[in-house]
N, C-alpha and C positions, 0 to 999 in steps of 0.2 A: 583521576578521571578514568573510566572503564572504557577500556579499548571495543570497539564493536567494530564485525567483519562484515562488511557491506560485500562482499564481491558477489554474492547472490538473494535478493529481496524480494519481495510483493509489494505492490505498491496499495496507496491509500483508494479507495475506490467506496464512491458514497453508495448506501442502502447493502453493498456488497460485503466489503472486508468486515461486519463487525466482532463482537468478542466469540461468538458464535462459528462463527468462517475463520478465524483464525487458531479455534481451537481444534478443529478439525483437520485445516493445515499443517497443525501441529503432530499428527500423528503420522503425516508424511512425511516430515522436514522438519529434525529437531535443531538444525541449527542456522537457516534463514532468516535473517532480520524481516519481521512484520510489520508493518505499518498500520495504525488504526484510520478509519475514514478521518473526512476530517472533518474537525470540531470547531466551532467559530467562538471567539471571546466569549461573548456577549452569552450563551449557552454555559460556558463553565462559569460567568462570576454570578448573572442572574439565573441561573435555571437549577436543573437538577444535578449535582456535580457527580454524585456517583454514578449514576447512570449514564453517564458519558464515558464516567474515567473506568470504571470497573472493568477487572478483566482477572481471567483465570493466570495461577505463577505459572503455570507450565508455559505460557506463551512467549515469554522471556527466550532470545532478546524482542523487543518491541519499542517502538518512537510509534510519539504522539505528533499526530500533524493538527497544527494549529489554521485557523483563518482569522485575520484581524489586520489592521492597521493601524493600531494604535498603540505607542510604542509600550506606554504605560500597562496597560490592559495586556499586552503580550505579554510582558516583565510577568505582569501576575499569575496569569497561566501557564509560565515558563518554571512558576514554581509549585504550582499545583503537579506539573507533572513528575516533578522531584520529591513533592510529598508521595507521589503515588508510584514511587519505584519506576516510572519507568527508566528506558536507558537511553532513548531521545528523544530529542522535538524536534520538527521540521518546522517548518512555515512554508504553506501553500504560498506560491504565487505563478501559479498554473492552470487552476480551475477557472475555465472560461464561461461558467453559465451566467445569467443575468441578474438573477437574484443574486449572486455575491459580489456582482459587477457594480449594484445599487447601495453597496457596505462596503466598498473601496476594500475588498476582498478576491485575491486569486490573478488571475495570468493580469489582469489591466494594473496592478502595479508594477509592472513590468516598466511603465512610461516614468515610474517615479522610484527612479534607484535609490534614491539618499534616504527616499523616506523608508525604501525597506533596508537599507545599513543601519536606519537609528533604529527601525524595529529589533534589528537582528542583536545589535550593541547591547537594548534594551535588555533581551531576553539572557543572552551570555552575561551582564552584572546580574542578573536574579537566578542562577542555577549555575551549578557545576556542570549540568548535563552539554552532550554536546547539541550546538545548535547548527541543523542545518538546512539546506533551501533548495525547494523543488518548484521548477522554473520551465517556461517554454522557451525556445529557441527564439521567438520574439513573438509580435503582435500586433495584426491587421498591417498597417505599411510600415512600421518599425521591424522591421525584419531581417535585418544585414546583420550579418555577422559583427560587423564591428560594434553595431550596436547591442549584443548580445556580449560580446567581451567586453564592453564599455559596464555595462550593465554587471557581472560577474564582478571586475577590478572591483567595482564602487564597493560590492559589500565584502569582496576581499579584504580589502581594508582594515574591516572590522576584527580581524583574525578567522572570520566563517571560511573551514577548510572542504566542506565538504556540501557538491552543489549536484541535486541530481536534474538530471536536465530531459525532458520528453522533448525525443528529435523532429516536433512539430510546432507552425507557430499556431498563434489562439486568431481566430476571424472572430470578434467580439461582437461585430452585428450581421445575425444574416443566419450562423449555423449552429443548430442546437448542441450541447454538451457531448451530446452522441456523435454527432457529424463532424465535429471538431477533430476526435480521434480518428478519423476515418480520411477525411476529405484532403487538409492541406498535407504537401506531399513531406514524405518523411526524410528529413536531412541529418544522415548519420557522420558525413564528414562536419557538419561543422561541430560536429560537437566532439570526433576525433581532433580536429584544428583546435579547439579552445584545451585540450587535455597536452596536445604541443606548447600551447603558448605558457599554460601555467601548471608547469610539469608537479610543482608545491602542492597542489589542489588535490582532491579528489574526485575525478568525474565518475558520477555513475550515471548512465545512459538507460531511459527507458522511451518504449514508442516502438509497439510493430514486433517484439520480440515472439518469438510462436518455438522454438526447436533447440535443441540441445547444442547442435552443432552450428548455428547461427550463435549462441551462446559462448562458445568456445574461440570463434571469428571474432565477437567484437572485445573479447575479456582482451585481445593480442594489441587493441588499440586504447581502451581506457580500463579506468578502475575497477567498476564493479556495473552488474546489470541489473534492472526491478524490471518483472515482470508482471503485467495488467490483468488483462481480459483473457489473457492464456492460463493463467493461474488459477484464473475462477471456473472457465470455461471446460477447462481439460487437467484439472489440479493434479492427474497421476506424472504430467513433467516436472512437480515437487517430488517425485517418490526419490528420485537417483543425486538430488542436490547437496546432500550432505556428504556422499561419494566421491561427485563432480567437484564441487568447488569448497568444502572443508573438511577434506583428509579421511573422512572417514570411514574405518574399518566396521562397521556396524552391517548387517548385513540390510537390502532394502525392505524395506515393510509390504508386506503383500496387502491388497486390497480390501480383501474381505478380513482379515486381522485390523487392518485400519477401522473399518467400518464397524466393530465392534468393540475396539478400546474404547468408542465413543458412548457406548452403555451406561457408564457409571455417570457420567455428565450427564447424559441426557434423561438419565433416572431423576438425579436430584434437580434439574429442570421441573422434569413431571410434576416431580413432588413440590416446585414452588407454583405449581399453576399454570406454569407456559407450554403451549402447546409442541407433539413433537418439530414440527414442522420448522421451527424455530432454528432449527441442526439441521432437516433432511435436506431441505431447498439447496443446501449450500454442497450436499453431495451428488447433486444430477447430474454431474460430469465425469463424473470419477472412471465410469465402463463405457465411456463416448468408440463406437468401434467395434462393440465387443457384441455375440450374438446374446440377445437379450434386454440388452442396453438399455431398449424404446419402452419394455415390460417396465425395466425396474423405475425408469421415470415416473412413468406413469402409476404404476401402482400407487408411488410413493405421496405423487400429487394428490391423486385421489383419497387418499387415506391420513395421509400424515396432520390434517387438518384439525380431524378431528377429537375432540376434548379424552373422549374415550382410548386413542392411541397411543401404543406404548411401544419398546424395543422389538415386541413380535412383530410390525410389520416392516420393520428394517428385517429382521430373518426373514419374512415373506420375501420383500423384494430381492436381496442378495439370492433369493433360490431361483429367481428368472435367470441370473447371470450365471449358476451354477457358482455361487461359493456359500 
């Protein structure tokens, strides 16, 4: 089995992370574990598989996060993800919107741990890969710590060693998927306390992460950290991660060298029909800060839409920021 180094990720984030955003990531941070959005059963066995699964090799390493409850249908797609190289699977059981709340999908299995041990069981007999599980601290009045280490044992059990945990519970009626991340307040000790209690485990801790140096504070108390809406939002805190947290001597990628390794992708994009915008959207953050910044957004908006646009108005925009 392929060892993978969690101690610094991205997390799964829908409409956001897709093959796209991750390839871009990519020329920030060549050694952060990536996570793709997440994919529900029912989409890989019935729907279009490669278009789910497809993804550039450079983005290696990379886990697939799954949605489902059904132990069967995970099994399945636990091996679709082994057919398609990746190097994990997760299983959401964190996403609190209502639509996967209505498919016994995301944070509201959290009330039924056995049933996600026999998913997890499931998935580990249909794949070598490692299976692992991303989980809220709990959910609506289920929200004690015990019941979240309660919760944890159970699919321990299974041999699943490695559980990343968003140090927030899910309010399942009342606050939209956006509010969720925001509202209930963020509990980093307990998720330090459950990395005491089951020192065997892996804990990686995601929820509220934003700085390097907050980064370095919580690596002192668990395993490894996935970073959200920081990641998207402000992606140059990827530039220094391969530095920071795996060893390495590489020197860091400058911005505008970033933004044009991504030419050759985005060519043969062009050339299969997709617009560029497909790529630009995902770099609006990269010079958050910087004079020019609101230019290059914008330009980018305006332009990148349309059929006729190519790598020149990525050079256009980089000349607002002077690179």
């Amino acid at each position: 089995m392929k060892t993978i180094n969690r101690t610094f990720s991205t997390a799964p984030m829908m409409d956001w992370s897709d093959r796209h955003c991750r390839y871009f990531w990519r020329q920030l941070t060549r050694d952060s574990l990536l996570y793709t959005e997440m994919v529900t059963t029912g989409a890989l066995i019935h729907g279009n598989r490669e278009r789910f699964l497809a993804y550039h090799d450079a983005e290696h390493p990379i886990a697939l996060q799954l949605g489902g409850s059904n132990p069967d249908e995970l099994a399945q797609c636990a091996k679709f993800a082994e057919e398609w190289h990746y190097d994990e699977v997760n299983l959401n059981v964190g996403c609190p919107s209502d639509r996967v709340q209505n498919n016994m999908i995301g944070a509201c299995l959290m009330a039924h741990p056995q049933l996600v041990a026999d998913c997890v069981k499931a998935m580990q007999d249909a794949t070598s890969l490692d299976v692992t599980v991303k989980h809220r601290i709990g959910i609506d009045d289920q929200d004690s710590y015990e019941e979240m280490r309660d919760f944890v044992g159970t699919v321990a059990d299974t041999g699943c060693k490695t559980f990343i945990v968003h140090a927030r519970k899910a309010i399942l009626q009342g606050l939209s998927p956006k509010e969720n991340r925001e509202i209930p307040p963020l509990r980093y000790e307990d998720v330090f306390r459950l990395k005491r209690e089951f020192p065997g485990l892996e804990i990686i801790i995601n929820g509220g992460i934003t700085t390097h140096d907050q980064i370095a504070e919580l690596l002192t108390q668990v395993d490894g950290v996935m970073l959200g809406r920081e990641a998207y939002h402000n992606p140059s805190i990827l530039m220094e991660a391969d530095q920071r947290y795996f060893s390495s001597d590489a020197p860091v990628t400058g911005k505008g060298d970033a933004i044009r390794s991504l030419y050759p992708y985005i060519e043969t994009l062009l050339a299969e029909g997709a617009p560029l915008h497909y790529v630009s959207r995902h770099t609006l953050g990269l010079f958050n800060g910087e004079r020019g910044s609101r230019l290059y957004r914008r330009h980018l908006s305006e332009n990148a839409y349309k059929r006729e646009s190519g790598t020149e108005v990525m050079e256009q925009a980089l000349a607002y920021v002077g690179y």
